[in-house]
MDAnalysis code that builds the backbone (N, CA, C; Angstrom):
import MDAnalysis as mda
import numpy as np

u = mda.Universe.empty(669, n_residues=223, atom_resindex=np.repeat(np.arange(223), 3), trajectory=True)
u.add_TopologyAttr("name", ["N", "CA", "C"] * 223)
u.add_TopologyAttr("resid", np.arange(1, 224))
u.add_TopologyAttr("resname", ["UNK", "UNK", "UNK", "UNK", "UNK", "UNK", "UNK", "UNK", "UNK", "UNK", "UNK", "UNK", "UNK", "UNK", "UNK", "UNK", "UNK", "UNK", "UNK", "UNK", "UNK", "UNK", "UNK", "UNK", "UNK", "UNK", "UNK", "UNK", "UNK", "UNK", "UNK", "UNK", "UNK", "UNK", "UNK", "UNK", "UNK", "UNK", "UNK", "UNK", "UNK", "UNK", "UNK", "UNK", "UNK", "UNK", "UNK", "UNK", "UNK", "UNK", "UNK", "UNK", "UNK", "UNK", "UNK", "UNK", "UNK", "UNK", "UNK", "UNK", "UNK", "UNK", "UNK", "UNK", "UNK", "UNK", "UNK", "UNK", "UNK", "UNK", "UNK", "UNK", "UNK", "UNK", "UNK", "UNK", "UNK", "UNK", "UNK", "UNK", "UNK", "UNK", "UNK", "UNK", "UNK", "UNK", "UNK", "UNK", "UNK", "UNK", "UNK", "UNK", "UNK", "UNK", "UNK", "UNK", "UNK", "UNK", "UNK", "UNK", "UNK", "UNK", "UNK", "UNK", "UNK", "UNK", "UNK", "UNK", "UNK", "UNK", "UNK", "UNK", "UNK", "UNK", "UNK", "UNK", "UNK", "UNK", "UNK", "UNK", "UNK", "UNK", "UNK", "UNK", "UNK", "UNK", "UNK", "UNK", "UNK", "UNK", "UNK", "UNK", "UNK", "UNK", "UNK", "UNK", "UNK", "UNK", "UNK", "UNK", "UNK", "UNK", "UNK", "UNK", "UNK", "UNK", "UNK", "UNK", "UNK", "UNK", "UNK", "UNK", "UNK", "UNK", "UNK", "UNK", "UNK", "UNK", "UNK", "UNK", "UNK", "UNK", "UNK", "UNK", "UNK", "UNK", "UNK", "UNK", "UNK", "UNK", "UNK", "UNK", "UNK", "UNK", "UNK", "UNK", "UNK", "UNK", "UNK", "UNK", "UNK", "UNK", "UNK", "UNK", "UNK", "UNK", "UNK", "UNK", "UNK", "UNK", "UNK", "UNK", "UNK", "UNK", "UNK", "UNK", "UNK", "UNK", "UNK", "UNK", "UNK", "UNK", "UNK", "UNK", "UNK", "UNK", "UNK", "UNK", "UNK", "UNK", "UNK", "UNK", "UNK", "UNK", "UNK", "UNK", "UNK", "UNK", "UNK", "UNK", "UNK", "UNK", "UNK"])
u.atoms.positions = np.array([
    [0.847, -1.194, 0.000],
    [0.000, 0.000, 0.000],
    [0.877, 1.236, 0.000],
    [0.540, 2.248, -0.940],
    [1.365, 3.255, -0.881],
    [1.244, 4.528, -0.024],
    [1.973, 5.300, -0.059],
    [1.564, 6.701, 1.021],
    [0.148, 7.271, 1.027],
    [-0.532, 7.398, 2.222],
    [-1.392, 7.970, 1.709],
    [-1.549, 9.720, 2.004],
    [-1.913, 10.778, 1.467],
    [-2.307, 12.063, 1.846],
    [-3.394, 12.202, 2.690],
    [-2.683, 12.855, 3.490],
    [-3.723, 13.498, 4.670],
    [-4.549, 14.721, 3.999],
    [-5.897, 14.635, 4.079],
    [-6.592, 15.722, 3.497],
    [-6.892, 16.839, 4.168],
    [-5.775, 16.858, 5.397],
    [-6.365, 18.133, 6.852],
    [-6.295, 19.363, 5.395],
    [-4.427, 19.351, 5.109],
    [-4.671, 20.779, 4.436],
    [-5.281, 21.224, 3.532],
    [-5.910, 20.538, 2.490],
    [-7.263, 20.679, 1.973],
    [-7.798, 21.941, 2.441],
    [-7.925, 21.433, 3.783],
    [-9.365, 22.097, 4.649],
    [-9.329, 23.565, 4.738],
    [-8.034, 24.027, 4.350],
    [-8.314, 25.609, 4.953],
    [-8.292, 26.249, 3.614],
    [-8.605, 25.412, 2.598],
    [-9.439, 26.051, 0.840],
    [-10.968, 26.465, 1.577],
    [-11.212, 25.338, 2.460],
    [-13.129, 25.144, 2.203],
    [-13.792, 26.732, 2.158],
    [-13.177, 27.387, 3.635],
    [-14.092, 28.114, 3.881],
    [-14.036, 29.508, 2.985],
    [-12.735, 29.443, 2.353],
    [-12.532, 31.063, 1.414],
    [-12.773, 30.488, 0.149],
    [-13.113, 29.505, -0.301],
    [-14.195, 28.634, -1.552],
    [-15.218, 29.068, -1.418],
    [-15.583, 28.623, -0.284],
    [-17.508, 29.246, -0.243],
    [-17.480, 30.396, 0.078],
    [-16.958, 31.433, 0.497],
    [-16.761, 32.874, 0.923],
    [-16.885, 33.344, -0.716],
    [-15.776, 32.998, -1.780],
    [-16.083, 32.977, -2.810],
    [-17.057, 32.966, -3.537],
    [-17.564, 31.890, -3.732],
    [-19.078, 31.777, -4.361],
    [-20.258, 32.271, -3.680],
    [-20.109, 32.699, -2.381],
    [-21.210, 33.199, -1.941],
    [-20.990, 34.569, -2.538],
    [-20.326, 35.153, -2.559],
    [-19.709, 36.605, -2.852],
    [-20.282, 36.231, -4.718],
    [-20.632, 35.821, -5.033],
    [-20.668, 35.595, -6.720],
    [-22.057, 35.863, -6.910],
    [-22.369, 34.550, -6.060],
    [-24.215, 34.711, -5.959],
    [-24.670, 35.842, -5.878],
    [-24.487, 36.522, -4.289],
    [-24.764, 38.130, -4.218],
    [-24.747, 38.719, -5.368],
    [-23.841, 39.220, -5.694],
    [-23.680, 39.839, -6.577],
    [-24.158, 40.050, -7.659],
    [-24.933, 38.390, -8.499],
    [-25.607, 38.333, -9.323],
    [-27.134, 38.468, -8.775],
    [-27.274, 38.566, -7.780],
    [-29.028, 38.531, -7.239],
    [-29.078, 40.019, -6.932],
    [-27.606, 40.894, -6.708],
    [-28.263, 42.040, -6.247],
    [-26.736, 42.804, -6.665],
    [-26.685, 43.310, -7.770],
    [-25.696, 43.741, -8.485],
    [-24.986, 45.352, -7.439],
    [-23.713, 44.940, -7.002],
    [-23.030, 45.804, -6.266],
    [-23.304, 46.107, -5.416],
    [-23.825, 45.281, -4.685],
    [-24.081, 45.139, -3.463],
    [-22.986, 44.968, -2.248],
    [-22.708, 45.626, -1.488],
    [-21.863, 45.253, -0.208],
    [-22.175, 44.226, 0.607],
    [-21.407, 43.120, 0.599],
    [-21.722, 41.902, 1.867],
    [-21.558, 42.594, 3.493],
    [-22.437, 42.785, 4.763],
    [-22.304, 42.879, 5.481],
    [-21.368, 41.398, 6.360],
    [-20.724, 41.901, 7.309],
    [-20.225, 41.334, 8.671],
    [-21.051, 39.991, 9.192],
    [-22.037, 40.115, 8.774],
    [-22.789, 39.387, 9.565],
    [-23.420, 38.394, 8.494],
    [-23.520, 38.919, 6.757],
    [-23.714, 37.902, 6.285],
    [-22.414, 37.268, 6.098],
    [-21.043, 37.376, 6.140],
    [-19.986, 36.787, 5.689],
    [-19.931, 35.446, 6.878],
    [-20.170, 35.817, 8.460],
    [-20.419, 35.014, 9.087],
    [-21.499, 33.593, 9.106],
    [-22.286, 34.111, 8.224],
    [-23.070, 32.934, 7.847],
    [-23.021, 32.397, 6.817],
    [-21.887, 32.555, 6.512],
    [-21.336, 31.481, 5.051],
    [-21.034, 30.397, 5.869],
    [-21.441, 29.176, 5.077],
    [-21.674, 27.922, 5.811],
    [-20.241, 27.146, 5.643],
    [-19.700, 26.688, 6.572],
    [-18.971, 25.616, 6.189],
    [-18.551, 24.487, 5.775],
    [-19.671, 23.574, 5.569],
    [-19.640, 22.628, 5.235],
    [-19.435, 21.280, 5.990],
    [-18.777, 22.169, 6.965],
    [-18.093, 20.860, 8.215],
    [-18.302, 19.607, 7.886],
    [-19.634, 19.194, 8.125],
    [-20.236, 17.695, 8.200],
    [-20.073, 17.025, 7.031],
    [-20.448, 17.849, 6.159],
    [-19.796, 17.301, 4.732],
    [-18.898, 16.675, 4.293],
    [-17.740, 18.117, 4.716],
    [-16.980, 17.531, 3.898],
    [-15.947, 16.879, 4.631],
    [-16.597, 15.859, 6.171],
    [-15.488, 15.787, 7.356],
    [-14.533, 14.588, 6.376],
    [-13.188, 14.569, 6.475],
    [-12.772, 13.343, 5.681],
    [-12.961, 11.701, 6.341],
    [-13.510, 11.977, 7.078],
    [-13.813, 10.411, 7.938],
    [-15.321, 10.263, 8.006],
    [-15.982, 11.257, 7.971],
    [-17.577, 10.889, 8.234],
    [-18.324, 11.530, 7.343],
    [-17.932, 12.670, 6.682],
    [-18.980, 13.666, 5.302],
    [-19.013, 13.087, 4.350],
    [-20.736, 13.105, 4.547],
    [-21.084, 12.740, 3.260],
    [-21.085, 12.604, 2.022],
    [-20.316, 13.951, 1.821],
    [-19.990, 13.813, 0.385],
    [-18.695, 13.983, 0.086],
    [-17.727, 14.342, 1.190],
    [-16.262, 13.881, 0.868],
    [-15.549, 12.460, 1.222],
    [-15.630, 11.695, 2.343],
    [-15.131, 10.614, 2.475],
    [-15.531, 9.251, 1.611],
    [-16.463, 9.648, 1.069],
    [-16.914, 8.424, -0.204],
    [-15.914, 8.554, -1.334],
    [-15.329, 10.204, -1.620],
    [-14.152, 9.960, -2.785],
    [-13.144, 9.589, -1.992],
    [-13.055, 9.283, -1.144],
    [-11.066, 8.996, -0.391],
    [-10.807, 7.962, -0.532],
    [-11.038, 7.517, -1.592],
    [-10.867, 6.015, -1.888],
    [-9.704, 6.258, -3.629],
    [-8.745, 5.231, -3.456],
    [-7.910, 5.202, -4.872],
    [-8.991, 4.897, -5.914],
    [-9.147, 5.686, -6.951],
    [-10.259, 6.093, -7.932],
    [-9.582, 6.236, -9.281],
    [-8.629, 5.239, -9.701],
    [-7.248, 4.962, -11.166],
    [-8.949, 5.286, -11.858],
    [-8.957, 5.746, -13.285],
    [-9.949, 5.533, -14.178],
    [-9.850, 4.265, -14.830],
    [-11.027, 3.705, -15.137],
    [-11.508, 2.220, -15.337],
    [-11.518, 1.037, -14.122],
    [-11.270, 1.757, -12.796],
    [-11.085, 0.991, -11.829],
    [-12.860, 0.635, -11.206],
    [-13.020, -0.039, -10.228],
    [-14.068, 0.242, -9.320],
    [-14.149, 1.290, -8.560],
    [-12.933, 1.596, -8.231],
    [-12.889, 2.684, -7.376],
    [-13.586, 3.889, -8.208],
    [-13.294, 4.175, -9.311],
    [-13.280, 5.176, -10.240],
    [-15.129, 5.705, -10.261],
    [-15.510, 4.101, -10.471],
    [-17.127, 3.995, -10.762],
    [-17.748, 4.082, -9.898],
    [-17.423, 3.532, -8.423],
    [-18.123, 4.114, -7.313],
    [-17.937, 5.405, -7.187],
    [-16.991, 6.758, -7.738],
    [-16.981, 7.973, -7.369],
    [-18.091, 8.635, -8.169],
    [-18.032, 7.951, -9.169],
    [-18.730, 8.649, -10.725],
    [-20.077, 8.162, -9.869],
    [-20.702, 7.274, -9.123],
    [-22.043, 6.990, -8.666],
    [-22.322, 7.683, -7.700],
    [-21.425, 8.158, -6.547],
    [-21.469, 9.046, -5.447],
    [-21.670, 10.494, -6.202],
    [-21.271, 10.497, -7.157],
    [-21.141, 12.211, -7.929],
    [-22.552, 12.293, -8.316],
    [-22.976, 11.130, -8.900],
    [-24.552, 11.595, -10.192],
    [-25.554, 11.331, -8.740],
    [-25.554, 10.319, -8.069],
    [-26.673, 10.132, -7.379],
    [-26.747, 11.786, -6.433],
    [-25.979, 11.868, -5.871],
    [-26.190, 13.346, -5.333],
    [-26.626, 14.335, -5.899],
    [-26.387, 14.138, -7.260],
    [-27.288, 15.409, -8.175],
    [-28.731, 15.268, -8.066],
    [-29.005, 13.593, -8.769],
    [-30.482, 13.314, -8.686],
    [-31.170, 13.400, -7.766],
    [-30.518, 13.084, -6.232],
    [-31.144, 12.882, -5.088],
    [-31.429, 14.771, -4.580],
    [-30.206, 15.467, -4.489],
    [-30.576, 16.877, -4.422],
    [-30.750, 17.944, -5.530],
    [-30.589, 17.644, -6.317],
    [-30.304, 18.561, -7.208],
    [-30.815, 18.312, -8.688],
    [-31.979, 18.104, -8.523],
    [-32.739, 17.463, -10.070],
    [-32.932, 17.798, -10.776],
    [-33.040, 19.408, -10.730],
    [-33.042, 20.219, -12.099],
    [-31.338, 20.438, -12.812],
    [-30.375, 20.267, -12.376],
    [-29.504, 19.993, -12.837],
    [-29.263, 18.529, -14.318],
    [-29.117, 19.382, -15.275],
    [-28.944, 18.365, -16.236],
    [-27.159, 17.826, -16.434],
    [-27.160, 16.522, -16.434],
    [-26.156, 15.826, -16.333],
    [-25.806, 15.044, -17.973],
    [-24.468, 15.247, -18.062],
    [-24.085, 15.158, -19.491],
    [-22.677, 14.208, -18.996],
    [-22.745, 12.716, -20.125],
    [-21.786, 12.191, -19.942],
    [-20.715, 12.137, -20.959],
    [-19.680, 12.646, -20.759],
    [-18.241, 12.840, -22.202],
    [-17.342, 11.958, -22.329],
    [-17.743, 10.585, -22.361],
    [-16.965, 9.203, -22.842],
    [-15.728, 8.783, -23.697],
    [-14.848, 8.826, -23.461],
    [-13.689, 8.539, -24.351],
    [-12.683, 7.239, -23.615],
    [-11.552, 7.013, -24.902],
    [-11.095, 6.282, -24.403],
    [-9.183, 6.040, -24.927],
    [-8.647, 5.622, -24.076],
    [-6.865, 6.040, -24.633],
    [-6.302, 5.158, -23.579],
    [-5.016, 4.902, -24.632],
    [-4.143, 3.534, -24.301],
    [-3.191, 4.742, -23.296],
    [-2.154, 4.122, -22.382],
    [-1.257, 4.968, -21.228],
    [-0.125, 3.714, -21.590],
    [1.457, 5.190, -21.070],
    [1.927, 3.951, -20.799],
    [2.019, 3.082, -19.856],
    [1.624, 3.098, -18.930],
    [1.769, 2.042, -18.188],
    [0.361, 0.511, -18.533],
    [-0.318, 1.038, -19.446],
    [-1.643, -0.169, -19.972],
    [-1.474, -0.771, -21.319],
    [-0.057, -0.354, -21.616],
    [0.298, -0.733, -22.886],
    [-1.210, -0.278, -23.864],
    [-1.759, -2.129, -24.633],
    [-2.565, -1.526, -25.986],
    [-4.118, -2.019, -25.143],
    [-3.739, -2.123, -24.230],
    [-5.287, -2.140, -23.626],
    [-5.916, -0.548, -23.007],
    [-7.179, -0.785, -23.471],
    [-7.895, 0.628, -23.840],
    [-8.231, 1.400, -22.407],
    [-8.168, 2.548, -21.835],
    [-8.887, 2.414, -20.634],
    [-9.569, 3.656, -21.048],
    [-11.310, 3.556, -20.143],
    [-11.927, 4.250, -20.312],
    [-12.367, 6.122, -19.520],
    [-12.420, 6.814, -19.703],
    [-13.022, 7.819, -19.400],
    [-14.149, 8.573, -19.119],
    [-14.618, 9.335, -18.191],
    [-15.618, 9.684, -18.283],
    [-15.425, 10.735, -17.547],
    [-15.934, 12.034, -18.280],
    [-16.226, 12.980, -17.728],
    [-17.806, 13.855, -17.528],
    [-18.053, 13.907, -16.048],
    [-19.422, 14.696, -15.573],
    [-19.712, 15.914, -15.989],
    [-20.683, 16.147, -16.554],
    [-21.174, 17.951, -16.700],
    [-22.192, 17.800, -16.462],
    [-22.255, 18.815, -15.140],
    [-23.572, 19.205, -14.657],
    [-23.928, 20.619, -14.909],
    [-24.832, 20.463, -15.586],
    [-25.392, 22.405, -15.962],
    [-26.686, 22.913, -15.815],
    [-27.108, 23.971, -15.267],
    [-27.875, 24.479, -14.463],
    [-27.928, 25.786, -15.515],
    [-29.199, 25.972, -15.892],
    [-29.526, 27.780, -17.013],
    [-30.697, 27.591, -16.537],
    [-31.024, 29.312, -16.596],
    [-32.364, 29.691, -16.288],
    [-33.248, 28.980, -17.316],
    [-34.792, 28.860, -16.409],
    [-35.211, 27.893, -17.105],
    [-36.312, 28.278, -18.682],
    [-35.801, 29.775, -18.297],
    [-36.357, 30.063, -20.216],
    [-35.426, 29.949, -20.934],
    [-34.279, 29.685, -21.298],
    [-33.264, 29.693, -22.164],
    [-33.086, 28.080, -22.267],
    [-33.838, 26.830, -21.460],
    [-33.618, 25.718, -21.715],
    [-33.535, 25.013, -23.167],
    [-32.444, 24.539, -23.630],
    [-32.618, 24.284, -25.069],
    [-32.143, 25.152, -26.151],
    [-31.648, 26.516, -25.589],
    [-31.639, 27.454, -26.733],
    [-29.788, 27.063, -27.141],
    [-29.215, 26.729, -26.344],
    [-27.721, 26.480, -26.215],
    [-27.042, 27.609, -26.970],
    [-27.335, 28.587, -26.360],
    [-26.939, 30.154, -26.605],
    [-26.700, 30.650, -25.032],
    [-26.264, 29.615, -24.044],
    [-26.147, 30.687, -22.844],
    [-24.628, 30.652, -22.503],
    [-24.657, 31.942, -21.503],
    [-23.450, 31.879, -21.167],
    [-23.140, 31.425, -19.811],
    [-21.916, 30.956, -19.282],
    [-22.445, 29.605, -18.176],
    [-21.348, 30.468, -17.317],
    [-21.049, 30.131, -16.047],
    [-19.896, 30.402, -14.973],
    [-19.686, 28.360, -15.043],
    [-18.447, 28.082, -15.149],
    [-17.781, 27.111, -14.697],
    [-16.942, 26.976, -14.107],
    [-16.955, 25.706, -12.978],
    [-16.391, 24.960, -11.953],
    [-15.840, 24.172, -12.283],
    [-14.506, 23.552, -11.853],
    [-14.245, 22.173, -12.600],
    [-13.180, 21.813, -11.692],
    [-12.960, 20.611, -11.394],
    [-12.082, 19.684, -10.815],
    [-11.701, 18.247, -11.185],
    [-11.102, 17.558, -11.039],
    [-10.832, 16.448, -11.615],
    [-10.941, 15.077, -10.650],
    [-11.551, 14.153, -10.992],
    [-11.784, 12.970, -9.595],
    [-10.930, 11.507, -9.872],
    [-10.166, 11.905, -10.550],
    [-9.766, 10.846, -11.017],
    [-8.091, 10.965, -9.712],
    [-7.109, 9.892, -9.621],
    [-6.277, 9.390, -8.614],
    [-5.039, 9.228, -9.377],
    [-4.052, 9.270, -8.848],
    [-2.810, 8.534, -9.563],
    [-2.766, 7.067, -9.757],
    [-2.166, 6.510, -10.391],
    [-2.240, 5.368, -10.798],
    [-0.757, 4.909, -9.978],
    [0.399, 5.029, -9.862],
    [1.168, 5.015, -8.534],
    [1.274, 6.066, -7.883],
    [1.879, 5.477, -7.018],
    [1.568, 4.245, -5.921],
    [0.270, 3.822, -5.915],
    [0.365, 2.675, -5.711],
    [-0.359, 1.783, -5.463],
    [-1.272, 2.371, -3.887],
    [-2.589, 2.306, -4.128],
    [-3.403, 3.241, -3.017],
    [-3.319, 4.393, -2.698],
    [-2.773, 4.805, -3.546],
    [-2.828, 6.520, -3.795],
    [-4.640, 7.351, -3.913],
    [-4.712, 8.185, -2.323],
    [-5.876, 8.874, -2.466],
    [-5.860, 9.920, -2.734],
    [-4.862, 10.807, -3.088],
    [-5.209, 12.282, -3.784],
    [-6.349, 12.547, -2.796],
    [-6.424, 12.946, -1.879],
    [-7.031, 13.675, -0.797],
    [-7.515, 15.389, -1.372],
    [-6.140, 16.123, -1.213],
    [-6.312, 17.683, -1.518],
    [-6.123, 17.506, -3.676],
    [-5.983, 16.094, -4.151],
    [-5.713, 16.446, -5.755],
    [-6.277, 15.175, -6.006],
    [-7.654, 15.303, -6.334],
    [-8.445, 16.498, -6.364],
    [-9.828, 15.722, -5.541],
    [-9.920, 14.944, -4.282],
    [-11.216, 14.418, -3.958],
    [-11.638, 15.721, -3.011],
    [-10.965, 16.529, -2.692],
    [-11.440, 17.799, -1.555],
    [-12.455, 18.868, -2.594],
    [-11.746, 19.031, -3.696],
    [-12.412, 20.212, -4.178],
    [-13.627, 19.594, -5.117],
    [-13.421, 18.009, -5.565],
    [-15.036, 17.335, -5.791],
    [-15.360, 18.153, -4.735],
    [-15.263, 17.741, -3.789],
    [-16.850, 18.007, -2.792],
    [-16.973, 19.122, -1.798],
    [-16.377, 20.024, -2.855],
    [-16.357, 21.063, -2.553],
    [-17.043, 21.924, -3.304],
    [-17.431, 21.475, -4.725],
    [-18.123, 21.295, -5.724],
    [-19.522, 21.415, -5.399],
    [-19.653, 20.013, -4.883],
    [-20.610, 19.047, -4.391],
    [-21.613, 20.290, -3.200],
    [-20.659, 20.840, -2.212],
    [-21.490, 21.524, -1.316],
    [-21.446, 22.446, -1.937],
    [-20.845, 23.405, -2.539],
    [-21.003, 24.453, -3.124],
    [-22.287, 24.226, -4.033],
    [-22.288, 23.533, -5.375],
    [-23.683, 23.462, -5.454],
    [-24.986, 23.859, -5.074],
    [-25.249, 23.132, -3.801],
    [-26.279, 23.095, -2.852],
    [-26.870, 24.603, -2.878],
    [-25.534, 25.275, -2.563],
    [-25.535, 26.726, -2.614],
    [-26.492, 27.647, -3.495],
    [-25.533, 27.583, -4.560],
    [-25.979, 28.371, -6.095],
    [-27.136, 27.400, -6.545],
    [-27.632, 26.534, -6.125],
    [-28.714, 26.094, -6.378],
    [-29.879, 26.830, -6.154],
    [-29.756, 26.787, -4.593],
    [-30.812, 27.795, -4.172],
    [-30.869, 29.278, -4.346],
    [-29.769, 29.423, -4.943],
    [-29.716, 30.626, -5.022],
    [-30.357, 31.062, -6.605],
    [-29.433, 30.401, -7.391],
    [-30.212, 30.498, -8.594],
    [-31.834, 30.776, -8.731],
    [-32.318, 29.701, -7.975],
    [-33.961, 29.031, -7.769],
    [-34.484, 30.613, -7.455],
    [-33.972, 30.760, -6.052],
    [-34.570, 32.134, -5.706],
    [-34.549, 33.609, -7.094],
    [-33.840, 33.161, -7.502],
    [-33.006, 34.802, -8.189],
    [-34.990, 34.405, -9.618],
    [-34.304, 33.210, -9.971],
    [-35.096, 32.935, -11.080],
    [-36.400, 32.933, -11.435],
    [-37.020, 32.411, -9.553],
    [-38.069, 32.513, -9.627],
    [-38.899, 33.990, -9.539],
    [-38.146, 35.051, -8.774],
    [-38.319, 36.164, -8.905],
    [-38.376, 36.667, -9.824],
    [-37.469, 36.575, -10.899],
    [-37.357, 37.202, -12.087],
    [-38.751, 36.203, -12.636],
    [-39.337, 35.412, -12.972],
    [-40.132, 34.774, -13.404],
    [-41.601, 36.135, -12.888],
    [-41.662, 35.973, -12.116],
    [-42.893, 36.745, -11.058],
    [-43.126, 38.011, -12.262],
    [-41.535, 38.622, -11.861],
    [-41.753, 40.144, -11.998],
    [-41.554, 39.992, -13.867],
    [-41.299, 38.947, -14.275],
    [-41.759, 39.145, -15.546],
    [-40.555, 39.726, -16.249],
    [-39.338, 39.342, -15.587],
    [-38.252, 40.262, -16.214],
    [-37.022, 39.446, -16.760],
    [-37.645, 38.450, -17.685],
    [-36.706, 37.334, -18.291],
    [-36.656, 37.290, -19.518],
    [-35.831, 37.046, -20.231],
    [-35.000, 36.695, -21.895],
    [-34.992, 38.268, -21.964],
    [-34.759, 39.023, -21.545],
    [-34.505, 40.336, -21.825],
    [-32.645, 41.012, -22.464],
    [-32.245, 39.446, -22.411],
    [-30.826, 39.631, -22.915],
    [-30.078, 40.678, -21.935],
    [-30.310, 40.611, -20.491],
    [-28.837, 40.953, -19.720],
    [-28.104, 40.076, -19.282],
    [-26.735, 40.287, -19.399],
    [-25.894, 39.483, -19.172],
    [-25.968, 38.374, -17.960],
    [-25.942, 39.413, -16.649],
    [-25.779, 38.985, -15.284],
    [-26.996, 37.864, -15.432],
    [-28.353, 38.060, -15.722],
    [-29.453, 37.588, -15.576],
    [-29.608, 36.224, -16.304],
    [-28.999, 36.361, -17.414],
    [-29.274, 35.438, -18.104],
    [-28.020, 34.063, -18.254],
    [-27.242, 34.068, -17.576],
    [-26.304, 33.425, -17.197],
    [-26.701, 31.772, -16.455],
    [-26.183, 31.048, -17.086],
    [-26.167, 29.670, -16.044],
    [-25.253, 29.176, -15.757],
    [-25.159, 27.804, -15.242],
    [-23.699, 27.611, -14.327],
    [-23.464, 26.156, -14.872],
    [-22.139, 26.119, -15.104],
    [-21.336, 24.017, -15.044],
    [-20.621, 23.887, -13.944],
    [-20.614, 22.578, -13.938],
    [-19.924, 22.217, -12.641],
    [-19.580, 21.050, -13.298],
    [-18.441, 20.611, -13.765],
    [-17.433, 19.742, -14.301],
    [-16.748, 18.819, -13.470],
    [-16.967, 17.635, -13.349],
    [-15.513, 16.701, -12.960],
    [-15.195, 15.846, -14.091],
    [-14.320, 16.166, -13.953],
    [-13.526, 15.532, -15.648],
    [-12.740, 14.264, -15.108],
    [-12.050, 13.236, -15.684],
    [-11.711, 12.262, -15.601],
    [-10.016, 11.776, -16.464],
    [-9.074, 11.262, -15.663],
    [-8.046, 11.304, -16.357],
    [-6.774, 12.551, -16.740],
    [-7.272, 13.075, -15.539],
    [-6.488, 14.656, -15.789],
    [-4.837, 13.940, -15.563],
    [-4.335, 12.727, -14.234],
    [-3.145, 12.494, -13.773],
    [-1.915, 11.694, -15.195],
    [-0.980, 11.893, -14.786],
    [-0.337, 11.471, -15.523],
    [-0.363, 9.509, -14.798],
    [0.107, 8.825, -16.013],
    [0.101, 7.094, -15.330],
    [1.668, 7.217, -15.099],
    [2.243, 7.394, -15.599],
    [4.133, 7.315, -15.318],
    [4.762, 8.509, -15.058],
    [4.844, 9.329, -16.173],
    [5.386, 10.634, -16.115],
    [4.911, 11.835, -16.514],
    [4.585, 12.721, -15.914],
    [3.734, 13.953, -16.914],
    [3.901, 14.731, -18.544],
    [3.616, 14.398, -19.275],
    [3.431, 14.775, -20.079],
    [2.479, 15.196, -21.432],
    [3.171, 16.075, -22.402],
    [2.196, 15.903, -23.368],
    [1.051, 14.849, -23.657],
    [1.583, 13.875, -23.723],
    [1.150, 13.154, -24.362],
    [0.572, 11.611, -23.263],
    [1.137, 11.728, -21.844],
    [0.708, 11.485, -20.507],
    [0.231, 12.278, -19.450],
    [-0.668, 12.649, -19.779],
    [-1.738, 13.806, -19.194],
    [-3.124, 13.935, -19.655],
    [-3.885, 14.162, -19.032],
    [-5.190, 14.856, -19.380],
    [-5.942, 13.659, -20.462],
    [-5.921, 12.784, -19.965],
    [-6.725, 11.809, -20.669],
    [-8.010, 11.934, -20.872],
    [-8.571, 12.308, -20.118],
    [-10.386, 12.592, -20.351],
    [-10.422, 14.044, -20.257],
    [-9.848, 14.953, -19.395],
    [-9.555, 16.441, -19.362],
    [-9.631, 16.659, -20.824],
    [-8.819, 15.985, -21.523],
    [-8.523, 16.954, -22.871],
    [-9.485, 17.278, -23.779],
    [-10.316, 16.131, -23.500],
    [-12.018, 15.805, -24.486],
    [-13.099, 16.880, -24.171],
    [-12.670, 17.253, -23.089],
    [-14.260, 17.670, -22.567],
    [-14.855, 19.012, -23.955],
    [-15.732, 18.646, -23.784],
    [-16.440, 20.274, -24.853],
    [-17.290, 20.954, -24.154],
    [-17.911, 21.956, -24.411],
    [-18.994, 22.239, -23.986],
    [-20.061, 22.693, -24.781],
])
């Protein structure tokens, strides 16, 4: 079994991540707006989440996750079921490919990369929007052997993951308002904006980094 990473230092991304995106949201729900003291304090942390021994939605990736492994496919199932289970208006897009490494010689291994995308819901279909994207990669090194990539990259999955939750509701709120007051497809920027949230697959190198050992499913993605 090889070294494994401790995901403590991870932890002190979480809370200026979501300080971040909360600061985004605002902004788009209420353009130049000053965050008070007291809302910065109630930016959530995530704690329970994302504890690496007991959160829900981080300790399910701390597992070695090589692409084409089991490991790999139980992450990719922990990733989609959490959408469906919270997050259902989120449409989920799968980007399938596939490439020989050296270390797999001419046997094929597979890829898969997640896109989850979220647009207001009058522009559904028009594939004319303009999106804010997130992206991280869930895929593991391939050595050592039990290699969990803790802080590269299972922390900022589910960091993803709670963040979400977030701009979910936030979106919902912004949208449904604008729905009310009747003030939609009016072509402003801020307004008409939706969001991806990407985990791509195959970003690690299998031996050595390079051109041409790198970014195995990363490189595919489109949008």
């Amino acid at each position: 079994m090889g070294p494994r990473v401790s995901p403590r230092p991870a932890w002190r991304s979480l809370f200026s991540f979501l300080v971040v995106v909360n600061i985004y949201l605002a902004a788009l729900a209420h353009a130049y707006a000053q965050l008070s003291d007291t809302a910065l304090r109630n930016v959530p942390s995530g704690d329970d989440a994302l504890n690496p021994h007991t959160g829900s939605l981080l300790s399910p990736i701390l597992i070695p996750r090589v692409p084409g492994t089991p490991g790999s496919i139980a992450v990719q199932h922990h990733i989609v079921d959490f959408f469906a289970r919270e997050l259902p208006l989120w449409r989920l897009e799968w980007q399938n490919s596939t490439s020989r490494t050296p270390a797999t010689g001419t046997t094929e291994i597979p890829f898969s990369n997640l896109i989850f995308t979220r647009d207001p819901p009058w522009t559904k279909g028009s594939g004319d929007v303009g999106r804010l994207a997130l992206v991280a990669h869930y895929d593991s090194l391939y050595k050592p052997e039990g290699f969990i990539g803790a802080s590269d990259s299972a922390a900022p999955c589910a960091i993803l993951m709670q963040a979400a939750r977030g701009i979910d509701a936030a979106l919902t709120k912004k949208w449904e308002a604008m729905a009310e007051s009747e003030d939609v497809g009016l072509g402003l920027d801020d307004d008409e904006k939706g969001i991806q949230i990407l985990f791509l697959d195959g970003e690690e190198a299998w031996v050595t980094w390079s051109n041409t050992d790198s970014l195995y499913g990363a490189r595919y993605v489109y949008l």
